[in-house]
TORKOL-4160 file (C-alpha; in steps of 0.2 Angstrom, whole numbers, padded with zeros to 4 digits, m for minus):
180
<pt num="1" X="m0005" Y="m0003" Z="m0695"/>
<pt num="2" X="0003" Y="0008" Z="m0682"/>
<pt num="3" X="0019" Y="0003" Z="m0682"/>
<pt num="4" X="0019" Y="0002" Z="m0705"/>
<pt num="5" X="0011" Y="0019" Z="m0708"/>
<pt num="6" X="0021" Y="0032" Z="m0716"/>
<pt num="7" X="0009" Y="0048" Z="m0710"/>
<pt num="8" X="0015" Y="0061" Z="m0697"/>
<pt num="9" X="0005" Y="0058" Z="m0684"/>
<pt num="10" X="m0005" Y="0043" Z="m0680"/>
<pt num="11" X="m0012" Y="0037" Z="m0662"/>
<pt num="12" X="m0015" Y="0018" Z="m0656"/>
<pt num="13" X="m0030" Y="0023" Z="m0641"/>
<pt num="14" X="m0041" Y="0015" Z="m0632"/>
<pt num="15" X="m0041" Y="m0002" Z="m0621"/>
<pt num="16" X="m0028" Y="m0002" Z="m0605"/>
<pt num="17" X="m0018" Y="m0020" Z="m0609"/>
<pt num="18" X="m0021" Y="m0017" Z="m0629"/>
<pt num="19" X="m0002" Y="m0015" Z="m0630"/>
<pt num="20" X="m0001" Y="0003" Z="m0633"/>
<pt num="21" X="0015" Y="0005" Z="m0624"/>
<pt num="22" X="0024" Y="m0008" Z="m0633"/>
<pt num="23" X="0021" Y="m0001" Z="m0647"/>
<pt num="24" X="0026" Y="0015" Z="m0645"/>
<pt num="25" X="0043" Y="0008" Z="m0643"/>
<pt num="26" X="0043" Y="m0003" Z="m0654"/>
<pt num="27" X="0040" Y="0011" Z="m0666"/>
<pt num="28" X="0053" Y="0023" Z="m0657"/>
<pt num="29" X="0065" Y="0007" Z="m0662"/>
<pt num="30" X="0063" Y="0005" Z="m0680"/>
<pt num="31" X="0079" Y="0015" Z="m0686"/>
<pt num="32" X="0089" Y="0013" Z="m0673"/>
<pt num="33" X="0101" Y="0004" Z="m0685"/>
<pt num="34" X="0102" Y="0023" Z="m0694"/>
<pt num="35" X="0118" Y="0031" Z="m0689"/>
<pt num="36" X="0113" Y="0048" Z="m0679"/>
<pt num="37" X="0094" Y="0040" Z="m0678"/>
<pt num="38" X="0086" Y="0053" Z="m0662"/>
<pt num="39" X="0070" Y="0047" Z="m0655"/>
<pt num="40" X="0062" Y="0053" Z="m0637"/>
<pt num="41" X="0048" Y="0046" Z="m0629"/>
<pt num="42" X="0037" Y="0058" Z="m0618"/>
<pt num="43" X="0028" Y="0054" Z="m0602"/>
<pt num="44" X="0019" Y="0069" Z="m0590"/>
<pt num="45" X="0030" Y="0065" Z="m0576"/>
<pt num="46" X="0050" Y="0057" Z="m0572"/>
<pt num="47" X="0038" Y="0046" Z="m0559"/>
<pt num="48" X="0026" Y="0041" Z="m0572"/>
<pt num="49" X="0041" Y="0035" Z="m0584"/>
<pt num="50" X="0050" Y="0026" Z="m0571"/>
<pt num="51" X="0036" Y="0014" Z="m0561"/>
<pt num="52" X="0039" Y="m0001" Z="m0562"/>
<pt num="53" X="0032" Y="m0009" Z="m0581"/>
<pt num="54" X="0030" Y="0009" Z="m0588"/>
<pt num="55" X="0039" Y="0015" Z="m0604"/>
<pt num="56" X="0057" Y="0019" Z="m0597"/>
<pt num="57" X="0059" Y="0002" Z="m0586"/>
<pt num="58" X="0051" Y="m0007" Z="m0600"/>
<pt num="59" X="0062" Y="0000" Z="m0610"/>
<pt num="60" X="0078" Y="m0005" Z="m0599"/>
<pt num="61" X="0069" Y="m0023" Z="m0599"/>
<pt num="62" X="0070" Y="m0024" Z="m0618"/>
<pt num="63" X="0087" Y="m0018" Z="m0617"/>
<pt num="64" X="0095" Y="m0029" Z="m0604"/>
<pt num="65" X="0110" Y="m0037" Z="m0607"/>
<pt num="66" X="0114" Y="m0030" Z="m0625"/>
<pt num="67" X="0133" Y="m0024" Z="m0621"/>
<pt num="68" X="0135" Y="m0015" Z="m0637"/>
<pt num="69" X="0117" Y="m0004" Z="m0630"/>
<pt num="70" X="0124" Y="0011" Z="m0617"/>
<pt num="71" X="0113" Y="0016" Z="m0605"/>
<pt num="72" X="0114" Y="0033" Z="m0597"/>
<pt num="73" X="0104" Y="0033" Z="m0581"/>
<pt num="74" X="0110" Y="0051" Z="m0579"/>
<pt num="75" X="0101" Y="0058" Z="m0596"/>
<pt num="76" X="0090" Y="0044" Z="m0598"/>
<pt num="77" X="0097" Y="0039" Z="m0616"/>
<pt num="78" X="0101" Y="0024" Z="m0625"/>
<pt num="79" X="0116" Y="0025" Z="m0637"/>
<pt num="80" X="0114" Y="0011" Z="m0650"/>
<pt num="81" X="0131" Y="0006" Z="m0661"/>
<pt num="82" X="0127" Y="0015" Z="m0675"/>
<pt num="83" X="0127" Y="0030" Z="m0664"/>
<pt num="84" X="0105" Y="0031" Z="m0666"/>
<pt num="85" X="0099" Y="0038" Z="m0647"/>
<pt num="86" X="0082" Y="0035" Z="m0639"/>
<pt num="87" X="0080" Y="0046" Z="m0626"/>
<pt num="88" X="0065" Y="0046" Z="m0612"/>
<pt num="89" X="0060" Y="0065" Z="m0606"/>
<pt num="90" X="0043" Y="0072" Z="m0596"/>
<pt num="91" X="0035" Y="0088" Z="m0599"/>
<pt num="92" X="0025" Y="0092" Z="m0581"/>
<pt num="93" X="0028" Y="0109" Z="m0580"/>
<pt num="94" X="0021" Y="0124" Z="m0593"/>
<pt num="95" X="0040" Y="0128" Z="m0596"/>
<pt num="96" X="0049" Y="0110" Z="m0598"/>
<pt num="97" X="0046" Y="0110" Z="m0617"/>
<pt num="98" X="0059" Y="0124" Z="m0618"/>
<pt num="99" X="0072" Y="0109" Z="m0611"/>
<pt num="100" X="0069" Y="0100" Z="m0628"/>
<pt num="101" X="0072" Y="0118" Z="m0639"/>
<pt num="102" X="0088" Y="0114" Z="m0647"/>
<pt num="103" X="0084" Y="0096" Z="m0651"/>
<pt num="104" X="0080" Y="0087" Z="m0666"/>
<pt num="105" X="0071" Y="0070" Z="m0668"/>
<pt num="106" X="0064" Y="0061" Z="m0681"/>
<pt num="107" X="0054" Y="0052" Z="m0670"/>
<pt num="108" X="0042" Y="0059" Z="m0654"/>
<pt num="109" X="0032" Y="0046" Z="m0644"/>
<pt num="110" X="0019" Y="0052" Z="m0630"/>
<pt num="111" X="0014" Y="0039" Z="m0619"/>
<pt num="112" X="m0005" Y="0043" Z="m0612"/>
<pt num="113" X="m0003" Y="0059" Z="m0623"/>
<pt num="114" X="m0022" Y="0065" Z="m0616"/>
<pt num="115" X="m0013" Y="0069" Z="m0599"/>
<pt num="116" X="0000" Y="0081" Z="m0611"/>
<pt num="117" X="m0005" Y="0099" Z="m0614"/>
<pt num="118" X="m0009" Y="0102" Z="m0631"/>
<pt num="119" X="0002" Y="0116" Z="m0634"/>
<pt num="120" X="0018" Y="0105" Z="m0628"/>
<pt num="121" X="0011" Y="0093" Z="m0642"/>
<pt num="122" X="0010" Y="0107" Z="m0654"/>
<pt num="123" X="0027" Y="0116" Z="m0650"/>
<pt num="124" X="0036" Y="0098" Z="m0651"/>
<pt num="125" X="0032" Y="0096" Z="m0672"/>
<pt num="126" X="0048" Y="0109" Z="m0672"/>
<pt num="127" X="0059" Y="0098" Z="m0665"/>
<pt num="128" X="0053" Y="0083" Z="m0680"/>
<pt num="129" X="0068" Y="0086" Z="m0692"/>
<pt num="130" X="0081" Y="0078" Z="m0706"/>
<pt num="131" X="0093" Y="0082" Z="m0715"/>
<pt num="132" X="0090" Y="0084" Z="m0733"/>
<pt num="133" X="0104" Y="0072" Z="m0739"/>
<pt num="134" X="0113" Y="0056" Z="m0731"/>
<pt num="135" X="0104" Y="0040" Z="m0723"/>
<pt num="136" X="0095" Y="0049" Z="m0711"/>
<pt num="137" X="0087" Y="0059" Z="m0728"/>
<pt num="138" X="0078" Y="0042" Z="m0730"/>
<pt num="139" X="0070" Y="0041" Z="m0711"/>
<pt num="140" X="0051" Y="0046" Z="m0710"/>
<pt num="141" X="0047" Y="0059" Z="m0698"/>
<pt num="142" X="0032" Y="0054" Z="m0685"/>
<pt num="143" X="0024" Y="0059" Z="m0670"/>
<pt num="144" X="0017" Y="0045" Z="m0661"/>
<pt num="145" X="0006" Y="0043" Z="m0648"/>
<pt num="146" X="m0004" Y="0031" Z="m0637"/>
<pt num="147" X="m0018" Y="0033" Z="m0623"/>
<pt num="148" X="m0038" Y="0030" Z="m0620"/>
<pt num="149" X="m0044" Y="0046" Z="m0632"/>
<pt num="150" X="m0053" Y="0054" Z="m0617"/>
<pt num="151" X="m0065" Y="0069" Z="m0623"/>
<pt num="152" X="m0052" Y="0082" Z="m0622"/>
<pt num="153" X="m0041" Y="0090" Z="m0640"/>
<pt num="154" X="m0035" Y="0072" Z="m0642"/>
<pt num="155" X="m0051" Y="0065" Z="m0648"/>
<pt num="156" X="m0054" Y="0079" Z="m0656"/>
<pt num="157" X="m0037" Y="0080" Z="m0666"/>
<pt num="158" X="m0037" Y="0059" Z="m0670"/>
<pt num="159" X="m0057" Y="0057" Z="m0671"/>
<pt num="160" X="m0067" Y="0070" Z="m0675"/>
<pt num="161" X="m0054" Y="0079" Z="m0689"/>
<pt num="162" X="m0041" Y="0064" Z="m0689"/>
<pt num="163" X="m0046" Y="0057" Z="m0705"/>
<pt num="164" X="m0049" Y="0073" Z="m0715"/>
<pt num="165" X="m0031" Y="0079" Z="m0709"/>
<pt num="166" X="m0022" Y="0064" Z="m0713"/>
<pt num="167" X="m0021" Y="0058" Z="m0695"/>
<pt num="168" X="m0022" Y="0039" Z="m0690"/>
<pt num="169" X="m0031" Y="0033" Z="m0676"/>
<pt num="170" X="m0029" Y="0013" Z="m0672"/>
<pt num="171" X="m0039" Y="0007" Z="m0660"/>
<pt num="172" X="m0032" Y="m0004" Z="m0646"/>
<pt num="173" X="m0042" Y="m0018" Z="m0640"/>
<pt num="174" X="m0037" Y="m0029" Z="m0624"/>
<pt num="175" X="m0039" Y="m0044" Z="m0637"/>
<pt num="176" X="m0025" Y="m0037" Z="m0646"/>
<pt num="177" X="m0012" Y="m0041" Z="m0631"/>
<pt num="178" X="m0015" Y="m0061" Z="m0631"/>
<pt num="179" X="m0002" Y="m0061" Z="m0617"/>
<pt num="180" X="m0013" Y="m0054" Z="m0604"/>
């Protein structure tokens, strides 16, 4: 469900080994055979991107070995051969949204988004854009996310008014990891 639904936003919360990470990138991969495809994927901190089994060396895990994948361990972007980017950024500061203000993406993953200030989340839906003609035209824009809904403005933007504002939340269950 997460990864085939078409709405804005949608969030996979809940169970920690329910595969949540995974599939935020799994979901921050399905274009990347789009030429000019952008997707970034957010953590709080560089350190919380980087540990060992977290998004970003996950990501270079997945990656490995794929010559025609470029890695930039400078900017923390892929480049795929169709020129489609997935880039990793961190948003711990009150100012490090402005680092993202010139962007666009059709994609924005938050891994453990109840540890990202809300008004980072918020400012972030201006950098979802398309253009309105070509192949990227045909790419949905979405915000994904994934973490434990904790009672803070992600329960309440995913639970309690999720459903009447078209959002989807997809619980995670450690069941649904059978590799743990």
């Amino acid at each position: 469900v997460f990864l085939r639904t078409y709405a804005l936003e949608a969030l996979f919360g809940g169970a920690a080994g329910g595969g949540k990470s995974s599939a935020l990138l799994m979901s921050a991969l399905q274009y990347v055979d789009v030429p000019d495809y952008s997707a970034i994927l957010f953590r709080r901190t560089y350190a919380d991107l980087a540990l060992p089994g977290a998004l970003m060396d996950r990501f270079q895990k997945w990656i490995g070995g794929q010559e025609d994948i470029h890695w930039n361990g400078a900017t923390y972007v892929a480049t795929f051969p169709s020129g489609a980017r997935i880039s990793f950024g961190y948003l711990n500061n009150s100012q490090d949204y402005l680092r993202y203000k010139g962007a666009e993406f059709q994609f924005i993953g938050m891994d453990e988004v109840t540890e990202i200030r809300e008004a980072d989340y918020r400012y972030l839906f201006s950098r979802l854009r398309r253009p309105a003609s070509g192949p990227l035209s045909k790419v949905p824009l979405r915000m994904r996310c994934a973490s434990n809904p904790a009672p803070n403005w992600v329960r309440q933007r995913f639970i309690v008014e999720g459903k009447t504002s078209g959002r989807i939340f997809v619980p995670s269950f450690l069941t649904d990891n059978p590799g743990i």
